[in-house]
PASEBA-1860 file (N, C-alpha, C; in nm, 3 decimals):
! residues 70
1> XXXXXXXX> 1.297/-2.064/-1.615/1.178/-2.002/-1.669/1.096/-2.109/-1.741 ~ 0.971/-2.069/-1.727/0.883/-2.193/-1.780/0.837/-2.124/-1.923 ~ 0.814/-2.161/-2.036/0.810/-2.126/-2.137/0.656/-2.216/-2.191 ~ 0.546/-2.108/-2.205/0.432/-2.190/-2.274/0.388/-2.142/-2.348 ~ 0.269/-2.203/-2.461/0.235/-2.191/-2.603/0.098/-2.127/-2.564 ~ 0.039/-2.026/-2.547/-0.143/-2.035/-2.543/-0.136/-1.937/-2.690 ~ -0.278/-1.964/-2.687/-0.386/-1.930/-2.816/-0.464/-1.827/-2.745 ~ -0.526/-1.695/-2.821/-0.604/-1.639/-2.802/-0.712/-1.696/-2.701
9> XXXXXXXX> -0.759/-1.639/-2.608/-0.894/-1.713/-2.475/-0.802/-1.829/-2.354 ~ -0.708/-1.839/-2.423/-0.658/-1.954/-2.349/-0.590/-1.899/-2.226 ~ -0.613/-1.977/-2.095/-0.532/-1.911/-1.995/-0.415/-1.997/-1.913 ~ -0.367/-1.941/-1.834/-0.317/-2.018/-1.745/-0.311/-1.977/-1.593 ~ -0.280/-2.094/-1.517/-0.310/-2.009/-1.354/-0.184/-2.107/-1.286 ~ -0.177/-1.935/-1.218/-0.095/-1.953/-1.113/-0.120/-1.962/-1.002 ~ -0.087/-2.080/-0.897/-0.121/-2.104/-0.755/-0.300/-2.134/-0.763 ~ -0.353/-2.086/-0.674/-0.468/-2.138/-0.655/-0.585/-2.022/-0.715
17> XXXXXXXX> -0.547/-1.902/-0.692/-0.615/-1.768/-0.756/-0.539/-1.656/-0.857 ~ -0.456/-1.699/-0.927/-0.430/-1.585/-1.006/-0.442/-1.681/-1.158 ~ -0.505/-1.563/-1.260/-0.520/-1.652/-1.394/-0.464/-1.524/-1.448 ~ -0.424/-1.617/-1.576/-0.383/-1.498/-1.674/-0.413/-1.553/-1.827 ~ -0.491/-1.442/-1.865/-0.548/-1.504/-2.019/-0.508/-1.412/-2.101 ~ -0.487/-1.481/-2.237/-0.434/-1.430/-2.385/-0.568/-1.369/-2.411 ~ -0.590/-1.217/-2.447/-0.687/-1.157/-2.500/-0.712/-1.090/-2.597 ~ -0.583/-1.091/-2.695/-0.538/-1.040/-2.832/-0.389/-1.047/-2.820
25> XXXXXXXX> -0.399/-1.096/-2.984/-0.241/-1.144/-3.033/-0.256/-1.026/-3.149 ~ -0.149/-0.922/-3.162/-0.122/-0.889/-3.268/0.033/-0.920/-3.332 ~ 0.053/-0.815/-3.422/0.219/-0.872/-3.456/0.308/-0.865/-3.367 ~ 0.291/-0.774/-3.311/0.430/-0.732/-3.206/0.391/-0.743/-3.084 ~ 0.256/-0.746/-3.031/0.162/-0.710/-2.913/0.076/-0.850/-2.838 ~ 0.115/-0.844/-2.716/0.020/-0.955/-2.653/-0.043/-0.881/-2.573 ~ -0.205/-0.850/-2.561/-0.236/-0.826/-2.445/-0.289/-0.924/-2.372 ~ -0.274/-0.888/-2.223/-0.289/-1.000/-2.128/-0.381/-0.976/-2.076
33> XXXXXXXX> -0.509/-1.064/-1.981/-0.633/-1.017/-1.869/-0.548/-1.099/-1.752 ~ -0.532/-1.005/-1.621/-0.508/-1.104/-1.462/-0.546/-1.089/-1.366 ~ -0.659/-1.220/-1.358/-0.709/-1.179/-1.256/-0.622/-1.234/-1.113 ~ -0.617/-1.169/-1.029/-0.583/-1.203/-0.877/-0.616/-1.095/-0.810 ~ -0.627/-1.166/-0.664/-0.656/-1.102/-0.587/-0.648/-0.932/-0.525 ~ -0.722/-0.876/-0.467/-0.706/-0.728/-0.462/-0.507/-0.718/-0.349 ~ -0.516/-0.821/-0.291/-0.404/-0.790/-0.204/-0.284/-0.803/-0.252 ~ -0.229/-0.890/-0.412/-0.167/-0.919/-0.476/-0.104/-0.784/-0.561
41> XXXXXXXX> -0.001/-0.720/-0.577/0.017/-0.609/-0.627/0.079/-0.679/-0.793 ~ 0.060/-0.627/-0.849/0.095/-0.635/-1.022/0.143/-0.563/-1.097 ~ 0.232/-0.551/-1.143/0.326/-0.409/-1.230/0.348/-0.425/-1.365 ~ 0.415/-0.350/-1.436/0.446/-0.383/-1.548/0.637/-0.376/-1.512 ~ 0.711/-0.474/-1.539/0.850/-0.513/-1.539/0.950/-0.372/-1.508 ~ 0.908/-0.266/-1.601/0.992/-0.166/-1.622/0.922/-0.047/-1.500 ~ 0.788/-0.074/-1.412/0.758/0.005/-1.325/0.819/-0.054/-1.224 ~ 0.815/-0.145/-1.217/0.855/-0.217/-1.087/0.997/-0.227/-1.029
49> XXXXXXXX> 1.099/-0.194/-1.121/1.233/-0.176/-1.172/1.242/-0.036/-1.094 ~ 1.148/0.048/-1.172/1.171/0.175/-1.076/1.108/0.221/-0.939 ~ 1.016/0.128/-0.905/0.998/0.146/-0.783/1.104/0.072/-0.689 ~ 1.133/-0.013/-0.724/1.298/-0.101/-0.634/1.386/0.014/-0.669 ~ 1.412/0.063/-0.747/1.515/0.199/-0.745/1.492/0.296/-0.696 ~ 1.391/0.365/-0.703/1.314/0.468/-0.606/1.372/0.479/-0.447 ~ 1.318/0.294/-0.400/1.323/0.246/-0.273/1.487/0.239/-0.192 ~ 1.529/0.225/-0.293/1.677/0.184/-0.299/1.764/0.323/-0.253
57> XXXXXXXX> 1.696/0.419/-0.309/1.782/0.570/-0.343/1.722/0.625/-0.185 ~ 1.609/0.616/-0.157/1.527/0.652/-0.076/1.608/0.589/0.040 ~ 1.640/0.493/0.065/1.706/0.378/0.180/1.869/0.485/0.215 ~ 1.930/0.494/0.097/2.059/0.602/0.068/2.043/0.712/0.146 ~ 1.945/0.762/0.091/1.994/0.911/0.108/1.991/0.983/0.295 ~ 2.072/0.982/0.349/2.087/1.042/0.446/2.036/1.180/0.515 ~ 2.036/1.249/0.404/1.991/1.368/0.418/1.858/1.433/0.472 ~ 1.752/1.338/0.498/1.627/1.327/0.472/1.625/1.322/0.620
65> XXXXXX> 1.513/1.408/0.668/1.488/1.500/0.824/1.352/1.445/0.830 ~ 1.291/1.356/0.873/1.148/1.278/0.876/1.095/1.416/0.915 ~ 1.104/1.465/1.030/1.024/1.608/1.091/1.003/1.699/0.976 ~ 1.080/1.708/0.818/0.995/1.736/0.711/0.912/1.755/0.682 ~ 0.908/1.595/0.715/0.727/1.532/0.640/0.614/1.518/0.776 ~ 0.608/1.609/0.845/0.510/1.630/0.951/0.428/1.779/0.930
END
């Protein structure tokens, strides 16, 4: 893991189009601005966790008759 210091406005970028800037520091709270691309999907850690679990359970379950969902 890469570990860096920014300041409020300050950003950093990843690859050739994604930035990510410090846009308020409070005590406990960082909010972040990121920009990238529309095709690039972006989550927050703990959504994304449950969509791989979702996917996961979904992959499992046997039971599931596609002609259902028609």
């Amino acid at each position: 893991m890469l570990a860096l210091t920014r300041k409020k406005d300050e950003s950093i970028i990843i690859g050739d189009n994604i930035e990510i800037t410090i846009l308020e520091v409070n005590k406990n709270e960082v909010k972040l601005g990121i920009s990238a691309p529309k095709s690039v999907p972006i989550y927050r850690k703990e959504l994304y966790v449950e969509i791989q679990n979702s996917n996961k359970e979904a992959l499992n379950n046997k039971n599931i008759n596609l002609k259902d969902f028609l």
